[in-house]
VOBA-1610 file (N, C-alpha, C; in pm, whole numbers, padded with zeros to 5 digits, always signed):
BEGIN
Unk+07548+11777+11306Unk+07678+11771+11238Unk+07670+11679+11117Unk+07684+11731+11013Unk+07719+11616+10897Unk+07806+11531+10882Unk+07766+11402+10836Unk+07904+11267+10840Unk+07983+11305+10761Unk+08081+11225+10763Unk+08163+11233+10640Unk+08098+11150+10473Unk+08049+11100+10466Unk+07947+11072+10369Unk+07891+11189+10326Unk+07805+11245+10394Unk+07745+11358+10353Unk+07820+11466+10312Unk+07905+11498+10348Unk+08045+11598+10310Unk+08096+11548+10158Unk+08133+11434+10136Unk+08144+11335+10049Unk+08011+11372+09926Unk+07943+11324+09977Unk+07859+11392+09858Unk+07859+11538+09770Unk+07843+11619+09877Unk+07860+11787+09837Unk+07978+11803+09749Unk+08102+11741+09840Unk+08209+11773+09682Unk+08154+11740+09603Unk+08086+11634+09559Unk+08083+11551+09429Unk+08032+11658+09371Unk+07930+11737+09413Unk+07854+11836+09333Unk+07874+11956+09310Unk+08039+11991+09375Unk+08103+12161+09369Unk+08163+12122+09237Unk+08248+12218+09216Unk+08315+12252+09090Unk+08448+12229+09123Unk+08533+12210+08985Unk+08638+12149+09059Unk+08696+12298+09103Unk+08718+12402+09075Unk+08738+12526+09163Unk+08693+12531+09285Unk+08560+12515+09311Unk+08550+12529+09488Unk+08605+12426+09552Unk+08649+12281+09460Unk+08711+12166+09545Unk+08822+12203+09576Unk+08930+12270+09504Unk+09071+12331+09519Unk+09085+12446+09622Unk+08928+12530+09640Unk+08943+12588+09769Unk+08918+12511+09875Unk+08869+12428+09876Unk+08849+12373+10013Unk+09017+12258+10038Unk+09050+12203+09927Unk+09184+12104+09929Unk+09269+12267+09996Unk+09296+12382+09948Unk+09357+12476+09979Unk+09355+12487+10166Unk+09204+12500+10163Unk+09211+12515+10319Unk+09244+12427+10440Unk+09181+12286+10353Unk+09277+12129+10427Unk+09408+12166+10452Unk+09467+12210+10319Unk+09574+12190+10363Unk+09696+12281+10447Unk+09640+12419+10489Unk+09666+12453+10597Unk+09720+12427+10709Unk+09567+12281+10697Unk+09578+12199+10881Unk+09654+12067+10871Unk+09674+11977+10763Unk+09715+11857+10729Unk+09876+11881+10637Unk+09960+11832+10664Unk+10075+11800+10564Unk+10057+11656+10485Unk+10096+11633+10373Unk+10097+11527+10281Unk+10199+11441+10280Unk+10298+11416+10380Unk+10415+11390+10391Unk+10520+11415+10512Unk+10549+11291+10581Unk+10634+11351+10692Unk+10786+11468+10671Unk+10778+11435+10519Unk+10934+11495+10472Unk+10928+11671+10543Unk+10754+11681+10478Unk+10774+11800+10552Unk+10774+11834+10654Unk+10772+11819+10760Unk+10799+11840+10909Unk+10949+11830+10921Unk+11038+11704+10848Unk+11151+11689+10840Unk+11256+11816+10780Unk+11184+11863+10653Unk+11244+11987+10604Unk+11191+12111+10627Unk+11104+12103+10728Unk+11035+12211+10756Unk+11006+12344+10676Unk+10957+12199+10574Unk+10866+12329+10467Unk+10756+12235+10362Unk+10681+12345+10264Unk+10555+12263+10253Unk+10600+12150+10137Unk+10523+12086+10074Unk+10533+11959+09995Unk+10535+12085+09894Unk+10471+12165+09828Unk+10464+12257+09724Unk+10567+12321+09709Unk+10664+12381+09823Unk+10783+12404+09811Unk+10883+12346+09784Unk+10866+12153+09815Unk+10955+12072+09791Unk+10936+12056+09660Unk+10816+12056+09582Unk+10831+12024+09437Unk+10866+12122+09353Unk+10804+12254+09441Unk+10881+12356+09317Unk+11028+12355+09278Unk+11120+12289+09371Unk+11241+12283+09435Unk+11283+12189+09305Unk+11199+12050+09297Unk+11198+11970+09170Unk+11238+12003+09054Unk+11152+12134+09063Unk+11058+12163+08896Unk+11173+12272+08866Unk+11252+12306+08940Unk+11386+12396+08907Unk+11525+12330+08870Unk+11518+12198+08909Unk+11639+12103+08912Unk+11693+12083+08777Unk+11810+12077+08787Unk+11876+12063+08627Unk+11854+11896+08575Unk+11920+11906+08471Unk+11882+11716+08394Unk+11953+11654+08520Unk+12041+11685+08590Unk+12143+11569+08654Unk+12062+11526+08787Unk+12066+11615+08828Unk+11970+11647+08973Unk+11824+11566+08940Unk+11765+11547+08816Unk+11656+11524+08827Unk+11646+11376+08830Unk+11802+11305+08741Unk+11841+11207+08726Unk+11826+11110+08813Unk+11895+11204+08872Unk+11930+11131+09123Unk+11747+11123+09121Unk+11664+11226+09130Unk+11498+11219+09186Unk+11448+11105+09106Unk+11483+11079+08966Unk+11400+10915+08924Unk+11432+10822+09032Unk+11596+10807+09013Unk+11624+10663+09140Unk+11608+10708+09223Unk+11540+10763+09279Unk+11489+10786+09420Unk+11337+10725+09431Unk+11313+10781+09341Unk+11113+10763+09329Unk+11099+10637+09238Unk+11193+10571+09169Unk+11200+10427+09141Unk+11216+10365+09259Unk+11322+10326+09363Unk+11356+10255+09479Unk+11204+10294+09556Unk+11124+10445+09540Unk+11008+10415+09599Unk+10904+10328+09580Unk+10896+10337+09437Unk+10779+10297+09351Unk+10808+10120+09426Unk+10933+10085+09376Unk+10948+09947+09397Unk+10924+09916+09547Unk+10933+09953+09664Unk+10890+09942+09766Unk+10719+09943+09807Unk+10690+10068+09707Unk+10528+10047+09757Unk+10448+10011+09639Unk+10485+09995+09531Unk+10400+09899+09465Unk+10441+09729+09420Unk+10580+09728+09452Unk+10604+09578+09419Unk+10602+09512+09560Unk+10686+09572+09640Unk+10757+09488+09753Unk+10563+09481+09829Unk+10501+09611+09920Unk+10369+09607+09962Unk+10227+09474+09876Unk+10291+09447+09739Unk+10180+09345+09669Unk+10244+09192+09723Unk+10359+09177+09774Unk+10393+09050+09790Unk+10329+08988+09944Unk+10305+08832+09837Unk+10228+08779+10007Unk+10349+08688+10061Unk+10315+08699+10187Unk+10406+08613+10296Unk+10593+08651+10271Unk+10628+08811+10231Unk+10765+08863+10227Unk+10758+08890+10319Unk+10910+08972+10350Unk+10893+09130+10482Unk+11008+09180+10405Unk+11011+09323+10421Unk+11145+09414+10408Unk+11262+09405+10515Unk+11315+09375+10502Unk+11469+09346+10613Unk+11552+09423+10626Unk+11551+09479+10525Unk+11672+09625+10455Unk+11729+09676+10595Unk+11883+09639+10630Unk+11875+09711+10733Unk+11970+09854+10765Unk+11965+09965+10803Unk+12006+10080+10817Unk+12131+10074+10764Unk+12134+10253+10700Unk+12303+10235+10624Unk+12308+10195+10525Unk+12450+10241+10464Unk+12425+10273+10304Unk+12522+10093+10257Unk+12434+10012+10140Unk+12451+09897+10086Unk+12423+09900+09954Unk+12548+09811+09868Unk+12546+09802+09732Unk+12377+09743+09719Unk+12300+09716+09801Unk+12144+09667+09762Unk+12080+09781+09813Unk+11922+09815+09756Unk+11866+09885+09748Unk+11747+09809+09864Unk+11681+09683+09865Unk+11647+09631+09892Unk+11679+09496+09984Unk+11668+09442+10124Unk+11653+09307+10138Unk+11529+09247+10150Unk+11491+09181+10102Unk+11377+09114+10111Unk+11364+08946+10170Unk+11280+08893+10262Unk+11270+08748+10314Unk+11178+08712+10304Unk+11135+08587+10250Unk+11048+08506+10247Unk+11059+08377+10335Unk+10994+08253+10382Unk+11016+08182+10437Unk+11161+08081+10366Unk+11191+08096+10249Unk+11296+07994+10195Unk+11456+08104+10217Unk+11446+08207+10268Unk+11578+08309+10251Unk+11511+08419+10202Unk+11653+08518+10225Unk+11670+08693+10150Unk+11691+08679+10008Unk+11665+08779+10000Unk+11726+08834+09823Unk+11779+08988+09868Unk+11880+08987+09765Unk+11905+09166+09775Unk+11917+09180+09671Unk+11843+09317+09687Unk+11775+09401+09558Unk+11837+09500+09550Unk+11866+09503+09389Unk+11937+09638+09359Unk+11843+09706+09252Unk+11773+09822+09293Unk+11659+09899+09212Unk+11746+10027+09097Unk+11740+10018+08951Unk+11838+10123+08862Unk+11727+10190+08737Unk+11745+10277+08729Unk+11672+10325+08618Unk+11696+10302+08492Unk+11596+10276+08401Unk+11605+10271+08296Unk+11689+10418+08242Unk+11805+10408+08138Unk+11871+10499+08090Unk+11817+10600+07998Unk+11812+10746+08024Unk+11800+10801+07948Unk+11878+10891+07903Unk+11878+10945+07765Unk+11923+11016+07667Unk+11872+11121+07598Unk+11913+11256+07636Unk+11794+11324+07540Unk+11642+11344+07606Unk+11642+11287+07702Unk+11514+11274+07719Unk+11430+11173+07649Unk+11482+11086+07589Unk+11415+10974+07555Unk+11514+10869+07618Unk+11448+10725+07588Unk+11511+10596+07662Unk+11601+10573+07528Unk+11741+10542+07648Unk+11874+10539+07556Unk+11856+10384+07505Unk+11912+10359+07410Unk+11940+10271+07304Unk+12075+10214+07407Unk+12077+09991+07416Unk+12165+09997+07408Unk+12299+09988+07332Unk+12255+10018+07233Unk+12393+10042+07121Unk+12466+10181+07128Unk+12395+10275+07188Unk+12476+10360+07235Unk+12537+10407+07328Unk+12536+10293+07432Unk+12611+10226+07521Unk+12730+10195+07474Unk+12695+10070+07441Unk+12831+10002+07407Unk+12824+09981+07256Unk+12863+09965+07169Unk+12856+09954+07039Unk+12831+09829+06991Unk+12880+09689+07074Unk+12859+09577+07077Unk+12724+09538+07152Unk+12663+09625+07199Unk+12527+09583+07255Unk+12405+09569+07153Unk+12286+09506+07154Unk+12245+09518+07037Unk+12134+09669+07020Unk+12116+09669+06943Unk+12058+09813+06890Unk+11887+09836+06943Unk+11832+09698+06938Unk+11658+09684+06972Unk+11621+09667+07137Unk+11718+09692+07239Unk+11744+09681+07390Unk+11719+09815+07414Unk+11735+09839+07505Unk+11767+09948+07584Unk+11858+09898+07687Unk+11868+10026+07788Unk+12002+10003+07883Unk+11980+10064+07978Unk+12048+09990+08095Unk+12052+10055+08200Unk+12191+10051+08276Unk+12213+10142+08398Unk+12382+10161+08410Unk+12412+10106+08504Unk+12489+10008+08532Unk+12509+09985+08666Unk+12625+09975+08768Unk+12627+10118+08797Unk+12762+10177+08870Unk+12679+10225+08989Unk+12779+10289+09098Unk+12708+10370+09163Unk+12686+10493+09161Unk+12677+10599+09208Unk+12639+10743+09161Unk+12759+10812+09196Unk+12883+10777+09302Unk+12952+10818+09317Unk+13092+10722+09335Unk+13198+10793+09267Unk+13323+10661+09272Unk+13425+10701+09388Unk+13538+10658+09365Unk+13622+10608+09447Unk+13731+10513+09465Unk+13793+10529+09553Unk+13871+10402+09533Unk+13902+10342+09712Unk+13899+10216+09723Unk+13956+10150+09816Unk+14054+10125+09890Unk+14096+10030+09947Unk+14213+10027+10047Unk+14315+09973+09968Unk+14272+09904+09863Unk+14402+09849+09773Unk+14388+09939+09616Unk+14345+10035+09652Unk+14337+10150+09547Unk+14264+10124+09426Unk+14169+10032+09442Unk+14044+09985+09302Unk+13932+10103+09307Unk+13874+10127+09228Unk+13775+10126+09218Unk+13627+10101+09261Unk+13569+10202+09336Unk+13441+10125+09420Unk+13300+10182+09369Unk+13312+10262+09246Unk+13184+10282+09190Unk+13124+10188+09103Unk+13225+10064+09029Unk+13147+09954+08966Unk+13088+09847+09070Unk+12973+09809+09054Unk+12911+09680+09126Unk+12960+09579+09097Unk+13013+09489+09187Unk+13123+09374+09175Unk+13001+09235+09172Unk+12996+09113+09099Unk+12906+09058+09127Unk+12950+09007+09265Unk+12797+08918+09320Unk+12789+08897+09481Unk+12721+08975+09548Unk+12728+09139+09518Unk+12699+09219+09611Unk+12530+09229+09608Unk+12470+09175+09489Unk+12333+09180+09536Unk+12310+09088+09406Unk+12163+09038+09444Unk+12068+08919+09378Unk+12036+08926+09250Unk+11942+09051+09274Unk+11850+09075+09146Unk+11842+09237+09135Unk+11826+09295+08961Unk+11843+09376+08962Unk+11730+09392+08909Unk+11653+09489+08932Unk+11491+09562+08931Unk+11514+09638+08802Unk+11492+09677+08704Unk+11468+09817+08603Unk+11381+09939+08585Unk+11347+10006+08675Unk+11231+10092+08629Unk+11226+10127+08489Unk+11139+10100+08403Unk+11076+10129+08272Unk+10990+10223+08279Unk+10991+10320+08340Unk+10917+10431+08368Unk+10975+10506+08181Unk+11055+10529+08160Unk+11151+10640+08081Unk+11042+10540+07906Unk+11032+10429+07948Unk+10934+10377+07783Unk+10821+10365+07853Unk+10755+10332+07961Unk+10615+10308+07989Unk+10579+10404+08024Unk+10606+10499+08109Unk+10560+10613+08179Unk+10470+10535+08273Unk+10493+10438+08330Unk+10442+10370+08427Unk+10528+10357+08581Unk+10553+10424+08668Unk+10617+10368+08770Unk+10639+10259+08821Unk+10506+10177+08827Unk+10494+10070+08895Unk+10564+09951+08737Unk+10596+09989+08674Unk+10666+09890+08547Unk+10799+09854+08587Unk+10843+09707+08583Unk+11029+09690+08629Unk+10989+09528+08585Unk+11159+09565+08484Unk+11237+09457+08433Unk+11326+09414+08522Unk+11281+09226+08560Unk+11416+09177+08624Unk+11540+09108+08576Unk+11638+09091+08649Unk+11694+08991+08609Unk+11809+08940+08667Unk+11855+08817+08697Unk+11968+08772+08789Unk+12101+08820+08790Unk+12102+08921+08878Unk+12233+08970+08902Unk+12356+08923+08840Unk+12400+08765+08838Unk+12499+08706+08824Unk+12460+08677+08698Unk+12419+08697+08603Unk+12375+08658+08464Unk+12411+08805+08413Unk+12435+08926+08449Unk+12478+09014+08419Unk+12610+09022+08296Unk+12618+09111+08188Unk+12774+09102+08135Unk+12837+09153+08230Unk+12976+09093+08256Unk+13075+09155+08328Unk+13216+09268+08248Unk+13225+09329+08291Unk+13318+09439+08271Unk+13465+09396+08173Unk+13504+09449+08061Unk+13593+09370+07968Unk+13709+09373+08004Unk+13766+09490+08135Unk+13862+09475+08196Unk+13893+09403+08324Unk+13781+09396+08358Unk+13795+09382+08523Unk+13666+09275+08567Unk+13661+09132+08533Unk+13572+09018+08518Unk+13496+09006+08662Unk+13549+09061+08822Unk+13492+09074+08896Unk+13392+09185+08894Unk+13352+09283+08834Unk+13284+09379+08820Unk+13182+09356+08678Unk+13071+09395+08684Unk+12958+09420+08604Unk+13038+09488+08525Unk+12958+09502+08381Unk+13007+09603+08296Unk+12899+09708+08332Unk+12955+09886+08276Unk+12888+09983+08330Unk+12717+09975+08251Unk+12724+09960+08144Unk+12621+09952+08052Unk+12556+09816+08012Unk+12413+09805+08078Unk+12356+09634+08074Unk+12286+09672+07942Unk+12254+09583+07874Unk+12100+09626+07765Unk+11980+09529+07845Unk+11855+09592+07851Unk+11751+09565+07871Unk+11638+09568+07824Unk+11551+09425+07825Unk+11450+09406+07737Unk+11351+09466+07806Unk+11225+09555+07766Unk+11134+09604+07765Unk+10985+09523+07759Unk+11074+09374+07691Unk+10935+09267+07682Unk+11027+09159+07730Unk+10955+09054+07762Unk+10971+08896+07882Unk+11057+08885+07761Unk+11161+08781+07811Unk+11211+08739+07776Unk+11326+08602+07813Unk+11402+08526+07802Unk+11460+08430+07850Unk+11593+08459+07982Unk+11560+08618+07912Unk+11674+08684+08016Unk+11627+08792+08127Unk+11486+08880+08076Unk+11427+08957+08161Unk+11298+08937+08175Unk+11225+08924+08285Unk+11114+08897+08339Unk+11027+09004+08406Unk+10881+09006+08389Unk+10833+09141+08421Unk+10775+09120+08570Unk+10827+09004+08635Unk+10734+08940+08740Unk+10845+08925+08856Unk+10861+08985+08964Unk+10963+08962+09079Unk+10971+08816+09108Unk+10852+08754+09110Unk+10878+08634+09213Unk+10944+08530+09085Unk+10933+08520+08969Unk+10975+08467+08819Unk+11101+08480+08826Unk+11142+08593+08872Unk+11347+08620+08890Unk+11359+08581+09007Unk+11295+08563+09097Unk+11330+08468+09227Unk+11338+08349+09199Unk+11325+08282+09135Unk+11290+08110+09085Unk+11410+08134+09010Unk+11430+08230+08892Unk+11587+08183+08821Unk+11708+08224+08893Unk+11676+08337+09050Unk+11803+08289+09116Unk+11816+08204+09175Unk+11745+08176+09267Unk+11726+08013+09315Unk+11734+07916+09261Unk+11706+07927+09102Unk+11779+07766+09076Unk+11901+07741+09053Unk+11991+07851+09100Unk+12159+07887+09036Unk+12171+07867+08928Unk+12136+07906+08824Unk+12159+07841+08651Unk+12236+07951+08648Unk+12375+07914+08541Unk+12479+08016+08554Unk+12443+08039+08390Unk+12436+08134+08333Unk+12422+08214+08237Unk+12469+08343+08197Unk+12471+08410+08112Unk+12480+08558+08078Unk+12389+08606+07977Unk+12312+08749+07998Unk+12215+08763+07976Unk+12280+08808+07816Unk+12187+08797+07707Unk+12213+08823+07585Unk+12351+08781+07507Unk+12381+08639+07596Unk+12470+08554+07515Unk+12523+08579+07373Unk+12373+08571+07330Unk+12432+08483+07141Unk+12443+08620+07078Unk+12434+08665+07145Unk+12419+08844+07084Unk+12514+08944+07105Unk+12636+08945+07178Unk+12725+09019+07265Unk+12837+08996+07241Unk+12922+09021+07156Unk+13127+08962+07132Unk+13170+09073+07238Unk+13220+09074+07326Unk+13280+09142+07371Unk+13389+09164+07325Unk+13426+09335+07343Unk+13569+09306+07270Unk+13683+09233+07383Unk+13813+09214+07246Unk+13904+09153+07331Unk+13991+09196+07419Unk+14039+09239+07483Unk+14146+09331+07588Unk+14233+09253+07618
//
């Protein structure tokens, strides 16, 4: 019987055509994904399913596969964390513990437009023009028991907010942080975020490309707002 080494070798020396017949015949016997057993159908069917989806639909599949990305390439690189996140739907995307406390993580996509990464000046008009933006509502609204509003994120409800920069890097594993509570808040409604953040693409005094770097500026409580000297809000 040949090892797996030796098997190992022989691909190296087929073509990539006979490798795709044999990946063909693997995959017969192996699924790539528990989803499929769950949807009881193949991973090829689930993507063709993708590859048909309109702009909006595809919108929802980034923050989906961002909140992944950030789980298995940020959260899996950290030493001495754990994931805590516990069941059921939460304004955080993420809990995370280290030996000093949690953080909750809220994971959002970088905004796009057109198919390119939106500008935040076309956001808000008062945002500055060399940012970009990201949105931070939830995907679906509503209103409450005292009849507000429950699709804006109220600050409190989570730590730090993650950015996937996938939409300018084409990198998954790429995310801008930055302290939740340093956020602009909303020009009507001062308990709530405003819908449209601008976000830096490079380090900066307000966004950081390093998780544990935005853990240190929430932890030291420094009360701020991100892009201060830059932002008049209007007046209401």
């Amino acid at each position: 019987m040949p090892r797996v080494d030796d098997i190992k070798a022989l691909l190296v020396q087929c073509t990539p055509e006979e490798r795709l017949q044999i990946f063909r015949l693997l995959r017969q016997e192996f699924n790539i994904h528990p989803i499929e057993d769950k949807l009881n159908t193949k991973a090829e069917v689930i993507l063709e399913a993708f590859g048909r989806a309109n702009d909006l639909t595809l919108r929802g599949i980034r923050g989906i596969i961002a909140e992944a990305a950030f789980s298995v390439d940020v959260v899996t690189a950290l030493k001495d964390w754990k994931d805590v996140t516990p069941p059921g739907d939460h304004a955080y995307d993420c809990l995370l513990q280290d030996k000093v406390g949690q953080v909750k993580v809220q994971v959002k996509m970088q905004r796009l437009r057109d198919h390119r990464p939106m500008r935040a000046k076309e956001g808000y008009r008062f945002l500055p023009d060399d940012m970009f933006v990201v949105e931070t509502q939830r995907t679906r609204g509503g209103l409450d028991t005292k009849g507000e509003k429950t699709r804006p994120y109220r600050f409190g409800e989570f730590d730090i907010l993650g950015v996937a920069l996938h939409p300018s890097t084409n990198n998954w594993s790429d995310f801008a942080y930055t302290v939740a509570n340093w956020l602009i808040p909303d020009t009507k409604q001062k308990s709530c975020m405003l819908k449209f953040q601008p976000v830096s693409a490079t380090e900066n005094e307000d966004w950081s490309r390093d998780f544990l770097t935005c853990v240190a500026w929430f932890r030291s409580g420094q009360r701020k707002q991100i892009c201060a000297s830059r932002v008049n809000l209007p007046k209401t």
